[in-house]
N, C-alpha and C positions, 0 to 999 in steps of 0.2 A: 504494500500500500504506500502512496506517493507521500510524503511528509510534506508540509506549510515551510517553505524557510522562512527564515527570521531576515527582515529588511533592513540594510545599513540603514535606513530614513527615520528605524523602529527605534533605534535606540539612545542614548542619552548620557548624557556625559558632564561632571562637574569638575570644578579645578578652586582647589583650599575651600572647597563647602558653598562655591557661588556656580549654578546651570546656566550652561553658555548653546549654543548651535553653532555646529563643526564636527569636526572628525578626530578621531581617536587611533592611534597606531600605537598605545600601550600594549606591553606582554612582557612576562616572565622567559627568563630566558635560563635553560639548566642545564648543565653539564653533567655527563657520564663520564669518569673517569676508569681504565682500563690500565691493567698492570701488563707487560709486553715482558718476552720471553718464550720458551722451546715450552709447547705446550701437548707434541704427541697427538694433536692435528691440527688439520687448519682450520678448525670452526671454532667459533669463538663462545666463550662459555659464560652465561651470566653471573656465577660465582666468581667472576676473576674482574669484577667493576665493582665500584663506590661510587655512591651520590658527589655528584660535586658542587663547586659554589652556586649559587644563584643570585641573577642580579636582573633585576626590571628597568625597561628606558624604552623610548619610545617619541611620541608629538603628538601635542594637539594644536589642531590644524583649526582658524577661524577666519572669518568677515567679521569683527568685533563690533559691537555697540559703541559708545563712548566712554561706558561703564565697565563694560569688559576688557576695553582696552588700558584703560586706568589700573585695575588687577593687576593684568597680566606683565603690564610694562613692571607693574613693581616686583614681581617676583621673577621678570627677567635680566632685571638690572642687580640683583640681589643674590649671590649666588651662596649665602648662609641663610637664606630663607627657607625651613620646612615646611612641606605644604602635601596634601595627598590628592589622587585621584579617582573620580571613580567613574567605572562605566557599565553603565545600565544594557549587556547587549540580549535582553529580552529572553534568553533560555538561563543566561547566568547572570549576576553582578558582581565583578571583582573592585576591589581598593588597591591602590597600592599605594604604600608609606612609606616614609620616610623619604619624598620624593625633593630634589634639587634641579635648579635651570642648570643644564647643559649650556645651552646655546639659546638666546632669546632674537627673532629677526620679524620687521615688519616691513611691510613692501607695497607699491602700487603704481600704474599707469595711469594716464589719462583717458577716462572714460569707464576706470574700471571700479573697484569696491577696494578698499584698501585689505590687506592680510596678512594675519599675523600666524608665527610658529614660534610653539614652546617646546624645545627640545628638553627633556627630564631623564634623570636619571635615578631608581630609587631602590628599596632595599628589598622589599618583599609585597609576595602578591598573596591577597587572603579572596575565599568566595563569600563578601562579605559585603554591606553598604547597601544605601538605596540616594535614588537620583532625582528628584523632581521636576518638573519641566518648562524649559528655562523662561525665563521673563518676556515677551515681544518687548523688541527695541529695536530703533533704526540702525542698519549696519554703516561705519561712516565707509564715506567714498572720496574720489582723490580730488574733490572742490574742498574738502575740510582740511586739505593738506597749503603750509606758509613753511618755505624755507629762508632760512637766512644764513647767508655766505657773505664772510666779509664786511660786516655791518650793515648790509643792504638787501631787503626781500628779490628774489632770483624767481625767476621762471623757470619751472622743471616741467616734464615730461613724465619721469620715472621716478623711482625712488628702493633704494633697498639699505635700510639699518640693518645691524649684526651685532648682537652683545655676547661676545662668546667666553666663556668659562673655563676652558679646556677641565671637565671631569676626570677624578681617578676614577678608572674602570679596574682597578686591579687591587685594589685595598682591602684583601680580606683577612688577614692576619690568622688566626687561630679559629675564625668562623667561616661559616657558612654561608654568608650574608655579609655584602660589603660593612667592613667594621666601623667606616665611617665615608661620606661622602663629602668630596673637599673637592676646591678651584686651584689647580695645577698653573691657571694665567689669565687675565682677561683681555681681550682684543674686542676693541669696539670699531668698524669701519662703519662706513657710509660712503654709498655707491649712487651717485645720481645723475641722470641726462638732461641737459638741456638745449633749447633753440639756440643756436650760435646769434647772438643778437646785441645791439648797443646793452642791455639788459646785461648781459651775458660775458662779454668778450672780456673784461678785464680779470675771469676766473683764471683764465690759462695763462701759465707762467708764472704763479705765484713761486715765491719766495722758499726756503727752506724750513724758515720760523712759523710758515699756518698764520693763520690767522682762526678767528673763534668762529661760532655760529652755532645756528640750533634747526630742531626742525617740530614745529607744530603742529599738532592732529587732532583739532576740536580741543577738548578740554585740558587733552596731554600734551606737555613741553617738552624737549627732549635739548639739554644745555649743555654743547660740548667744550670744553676747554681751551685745546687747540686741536684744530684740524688741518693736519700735512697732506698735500696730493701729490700721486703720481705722474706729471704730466705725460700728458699722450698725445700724439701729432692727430690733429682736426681733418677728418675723411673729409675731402669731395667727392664722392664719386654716386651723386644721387642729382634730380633735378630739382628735390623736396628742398626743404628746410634742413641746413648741414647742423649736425648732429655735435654737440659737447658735453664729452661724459668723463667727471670727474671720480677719481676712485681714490678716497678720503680717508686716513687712517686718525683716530681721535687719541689725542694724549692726553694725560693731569700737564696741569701749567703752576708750579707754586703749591697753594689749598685747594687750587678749582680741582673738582676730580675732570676726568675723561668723559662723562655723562653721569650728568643731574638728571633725574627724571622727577619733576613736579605734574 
């Protein structure tokens, strides 16, 4: 007899106890560990394995609210913040705890919804939790997006933030279960295109020293310290609008950090 599956559409997902709409790519992940050696054949025998560590990570994947973006940015600017997950996927509900930002990035085009990804990384997964279903809220789009480069509002195109943590994936000392979840380094870039334009033109070539800027999304500020670019030689080879894309790495300057997030 044909089973009903269960619909990604069906299911539900919260992030630190607030229900958001988006995708979920949490799992537990576990190792079987295998002792090697002359064994008198070649099949391999269940008695010759032990459990090994287990460690949960995964994204959740959104078009955020204003409200959810506010969340999210803080626990992805935060990478001693613990917070759990849970997801409702309609035959089971699993938690997982003790979760940390990996990598936190939001991103958008024009014309499009803005989106963000919480990369997490965390300790253990229980068949436990329940999920309620999330609030209606306008998801923002790329007219709520104000960049500033240089002391002066720019015209973009694109946009892609990255607040990355680098995770220990390998900390598990005398357990089972990573023994503690820690930020190995933080790299914040900012990646963005814009119309080559009077607006525009005095990005390229900038200096060694950066200069500051930030970049605004409805309610959220994002205040970077200094920001260094790569410079890249400006393509012609279109009939459109020539294309300037800056690829932006953010440093602390003094007390300013790398990114404030208000």
């Amino acid at each position: 007899m044909a089973q009903t599956p269960t619909l990604g559409a069906q299911c539900k997902v919260s992030v630190n106890g607030t229900a958001l709409v988006g995708w979920s790519t949490m799992k537990a992940m576990r190792t079987v560990l295998e002792r090697e050696g002359t064994r008198g054949t070649l099949q391999h025998d269940v008695d010759d394995t032990a459990a090994g560590p287990t460690m949960c990570e995964g994204a959740i994947i959104c078009n955020p609210s204003n409200t959810i973006l506010a969340s999210l940015s803080q626990l992805g600017n935060n990478s001693a913040t613990e917070f759990a997950i849970v997801v409702d996927k309609g035959q089971a509900t699993n938690t997982y705890s003790n979760c940390h930002c990996d990598s936190f990035s939001i991103s958008g085009s024009q014309g499009g919804l803005i989106q963000c990804t919480l990369n997490v990384v965390g300790k253990a997964e229980s068949a436990a939790g329940s999920v309620s279903e999330p609030t209606e809220a306008t998801p923002l789009d790329f007219t709520d997006v104000t960049a500033t480069i240089q002391g002066s509002e720019r015209e973009i195109t694109s946009f892609d933030m990255t607040i990355n943590h680098a995770i220990d994936r390998g900390y598990f000392v005398h357990a089972s279960t990573l023994a503690d979840v820690h930020a190995t380094d933080r790299v914040v870039t900012l990646n963005t295109e814009h119309p080559y334009s009077s607006n525009t033109s005095s990005l390229y070539g900038e200096g060694h020293d950066g200069a500051t800027g930030s970049l605004v999304i409805s309610g959220s500020t994002y205040t970077f310290g200094i920001l260094q670019v790569d410079d890249e030689n400006i393509p012609v080879q279109q009939k459109g609008p020539i294309p300037l894309q800056l690829r932006m790495t953010a440093r602390k300057t003094g007390s300013t950090p790398d990114c404030a997030v208000t």
